[in-house]
C-alpha positions in Angstrom: 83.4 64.5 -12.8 85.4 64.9 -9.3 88.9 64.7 -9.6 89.1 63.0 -6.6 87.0 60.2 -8.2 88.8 60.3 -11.0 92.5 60.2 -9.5 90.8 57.4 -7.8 89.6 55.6 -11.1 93.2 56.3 -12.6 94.9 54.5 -9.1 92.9 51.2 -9.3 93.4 51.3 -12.4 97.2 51.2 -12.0 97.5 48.7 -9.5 94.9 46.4 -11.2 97.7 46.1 -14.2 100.1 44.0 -12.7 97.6 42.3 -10.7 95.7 41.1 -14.0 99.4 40.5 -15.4 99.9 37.8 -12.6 96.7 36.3 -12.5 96.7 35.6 -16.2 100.2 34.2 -15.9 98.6 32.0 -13.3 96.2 30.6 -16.0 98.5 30.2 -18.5 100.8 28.2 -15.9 98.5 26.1 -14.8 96.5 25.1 -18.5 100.0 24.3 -19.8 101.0 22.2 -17.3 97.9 20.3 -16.9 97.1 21.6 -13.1 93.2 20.6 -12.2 91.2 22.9 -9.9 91.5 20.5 -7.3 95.5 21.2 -7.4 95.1 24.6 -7.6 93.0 24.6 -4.0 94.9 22.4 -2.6 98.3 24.5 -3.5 96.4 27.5 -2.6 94.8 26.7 0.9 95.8 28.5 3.6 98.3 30.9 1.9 97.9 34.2 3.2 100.1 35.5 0.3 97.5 34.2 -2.0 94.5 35.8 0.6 96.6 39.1 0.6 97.0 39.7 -2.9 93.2 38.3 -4.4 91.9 40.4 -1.8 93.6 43.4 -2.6 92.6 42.8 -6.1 88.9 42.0 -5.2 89.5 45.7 -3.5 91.3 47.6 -6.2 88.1 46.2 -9.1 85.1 47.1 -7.3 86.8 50.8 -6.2 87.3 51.2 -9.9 84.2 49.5 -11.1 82.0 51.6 -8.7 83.3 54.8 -9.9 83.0 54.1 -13.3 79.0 53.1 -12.6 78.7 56.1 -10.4 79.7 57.8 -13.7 77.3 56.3 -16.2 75.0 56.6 -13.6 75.4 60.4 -13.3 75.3 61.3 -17.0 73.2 58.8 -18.0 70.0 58.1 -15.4 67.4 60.0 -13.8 68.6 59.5 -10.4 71.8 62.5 -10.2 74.7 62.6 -8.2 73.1 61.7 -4.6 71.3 58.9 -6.4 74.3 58.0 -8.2 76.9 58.2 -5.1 74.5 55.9 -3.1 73.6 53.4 -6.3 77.5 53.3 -6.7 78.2 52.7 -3.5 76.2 49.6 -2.7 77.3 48.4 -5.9 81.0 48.4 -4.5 80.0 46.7 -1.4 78.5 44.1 -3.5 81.0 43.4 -5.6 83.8 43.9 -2.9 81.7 41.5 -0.9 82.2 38.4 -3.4 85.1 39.0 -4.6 86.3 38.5 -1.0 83.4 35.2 -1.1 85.7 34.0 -3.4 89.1 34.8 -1.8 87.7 32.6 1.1 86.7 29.6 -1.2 90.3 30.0 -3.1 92.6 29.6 0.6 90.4 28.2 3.0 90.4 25.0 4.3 
């Protein structure tokens, strides 16, 4: 494995962990105190904090999602590093791609 990749893997990682700490916080704010999707958009439009930090988020998982498939794809498929690299890569795009989809449903108008 490339140490690059996996200082990369190990990075994500670390800044997904307090992400995934306040996101789960939210949930457990909003179940308790009774707050409806509807509330949550409405409290959530337009805030570019709220842009800023699910996009950052939606950056940080498919970085660190597409490594580790490049990985298993590596060791594990026919298709070898090249294969792997470019497999791994559209794969990020992807998933970057909706998680910022759903950024854009969560604060705008």
């Amino acid at each position: 494995m490339n140490v690059a990749l996996y200082i990369a893997q190990r990075a994500s990682a670390a800044v997904m962990v307090p992400m995934i700490a306040v996101h789960i916080a939210v949930i457990f704010y909003a179940t308790r105190h009774a707050v409806t999707a509807a509330d949550i958009l409405a409290r959530t439009g337009g805030s570019l904090g709220w842009a800023a930090f699910y996009a950052a988020f939606a950056a940080a998982a498919s970085l660190h999602g597409a490594i580790g498939i490049r990985n298993i794809l590596a060791e594990w498929s026919p298709l070898g590093d090249r294969g792997a690299n470019i497999a791994a890569a559209a794969f990020g795009a992807a998933l970057f791609g909706l998680g910022l989809r759903a950024v854009a449903a969560l604060v705008l108008p």
